[in-house]
Steps between C-alpha positions, in 0.01 A plus 500: 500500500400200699281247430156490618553170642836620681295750717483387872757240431844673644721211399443499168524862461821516700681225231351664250639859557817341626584348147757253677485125457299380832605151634259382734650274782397271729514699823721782646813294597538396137499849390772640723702174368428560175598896530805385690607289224393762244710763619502846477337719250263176376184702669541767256387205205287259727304444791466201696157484725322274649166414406179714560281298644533369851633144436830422428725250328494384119163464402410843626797636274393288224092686554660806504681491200222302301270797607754780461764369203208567200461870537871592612693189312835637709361298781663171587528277852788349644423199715661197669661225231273277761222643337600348119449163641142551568479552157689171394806619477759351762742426232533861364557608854755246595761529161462891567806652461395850485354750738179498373311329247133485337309215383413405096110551480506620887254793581651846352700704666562236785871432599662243756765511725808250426482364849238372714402883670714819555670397824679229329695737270591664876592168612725405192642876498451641817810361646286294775807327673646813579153603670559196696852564621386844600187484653552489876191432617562128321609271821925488478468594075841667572646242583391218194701457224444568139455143447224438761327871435477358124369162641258648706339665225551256228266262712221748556520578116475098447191443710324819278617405190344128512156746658551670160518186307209364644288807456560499138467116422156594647417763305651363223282212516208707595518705185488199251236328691256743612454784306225649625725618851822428330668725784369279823796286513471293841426700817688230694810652355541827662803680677393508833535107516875534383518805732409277796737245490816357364391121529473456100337122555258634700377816295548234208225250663277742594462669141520138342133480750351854396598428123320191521234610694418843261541253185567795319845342305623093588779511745747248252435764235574759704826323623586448133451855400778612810723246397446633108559867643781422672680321218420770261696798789803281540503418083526876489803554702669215412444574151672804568812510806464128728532656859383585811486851472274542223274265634481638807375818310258285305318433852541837565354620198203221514448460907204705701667811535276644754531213719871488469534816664265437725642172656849670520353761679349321741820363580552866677289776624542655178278715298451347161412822336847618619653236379357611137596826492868379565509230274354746238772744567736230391275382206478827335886563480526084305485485128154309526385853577599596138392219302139562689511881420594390140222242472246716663579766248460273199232295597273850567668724188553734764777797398763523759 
């Protein structure tokens, strides 16, 4: 029999009766990524959905599963490994080497993503360059070598990678300093500025001015904490194989996935959501696709 309390409330009813594990997401792109890495048969175990209410993004996963987790404890969320650093934890999120992780004394049933949001594990997986090379509606992309295809996107992943670094020295910063917001972080360092223009001295000065002007975090510290950040991403793969290769992946892993895709896009007339569903076609078939069925699996007890 249901609870009382479950009457009028459809969602809670449906997980109940469903007896799968229920992941909540952050919206509906991340769930067909997630189901695409997944792969078949994982529906008959868990469910990924997005959250109830009409926001989106982390914190409305997180309310959903703080509301939902205590009477159905097979509820967990999956959200962006962006979202650990608002929660003072940039360093677990950049010496990630798994697909997922959670966070020592983090809210229950929460997990992160190993890279900055789900496009990025497209990006690293979805065989981009080939995209490139194909897409005709990119000015002469036919005719560009491997070389300059590679170079083409290695400098839009640069210029999103130092956005990412920025955004969580900010955070960072904001969560040891002002705890009563600790997930404001500067509003001076947004996307759209990076999505604007290329001229890095430029976007630079003007968030050096908004920084100073909020006075939410000093601008020094905050240039200390990116240079700390850095250092601690090219410690990791140097630790591990010195070359270019893995640390391209490392800004690949770490950059603003979202905004990647976007600027390379934007190059063409192309449709980013197309773009997804191909790189996800190529994503699925990598073995990244079973370590995150794997970790998915263990991290939620689910039986599969």
């Amino acid at each position: 029999m249901p609870r009382l309390t479950d009457i009028g409330d459809s969602e809670a009813l449906d997980n109940r009766y469903a007896r799968k594990v229920i992941v909540y997401v952050e919206a509906d792109m991340d769930a067909t990524i997630f189901y695409g890495l997944a792969g078949t048969g994982i529906r008959e175990y868990l469910e990924f959905k997005v959250p109830t209410s009409l926001s989106t993004g982390g914190n409305a996963v997180k309310n959903e599963v703080v509301q939902r987790r205590p009477e159905y404890p097979r509820i967990f969320g999956l959200i962006d490994g962006e979202d650990a650093v608002k929660e003072g934890a940039v360093d677990e999120l950049l010496s990630c080497r798994s697909a997922m992780f959670q966070l020592a004394g983090g809210a229950d049933g929460i997990i992160f993503l190993g890279h900055h949001e789900a496009e990025n594990v497209l990006l690293i997986h979805g065989d981009l360059a080939d995209l490139v090379r194909r897409d005709q509606s990119i000015p002469k992309s036919a005719d560009m070598s491997d070389g300059e295809i590679d170079e083409r996107i290695a400098t839009v992943v640069r210029h999103f990678f130092h956005a990412a670094l920025l955004k969580y020295a900010s955070m960072t910063l904001n969560y040891r300093t002002n705890v009563l917001a600790p997930e404001t972080g500067c509003k001076v360092i947004d996307s759209a500025r990076f999505l604007a223009s290329d001229d890095r001295k430029a976007i630079l000065d003007a968030i050096k001015q908004g920084v100073q002007q909020e006075g939410v975090v000093d601008w020094m510290d905050l240039v200390d904490e990116v240079k700390r950040t850095w250092k601690v991403v090219r410690n990791e793969y140097v630790r591990a194989r010195p070359d270019a290769a893995r640390c391209s992946r490392e800004r690949m892993r770490l950059a603003d996935g979202k905004s990647v895709l976007k600027k390379l896009a934007r190059l063409s007339a192309s449709d980013p959501a197309k773009w997804n569903n191909h790189l996800l076609e190529t994503a699925r078939n990598k073995p990244f696709a079973r370590q995150f069925r794997d970790d998915i699996l263990t991290l939620t007890r689910a039986t599969a």
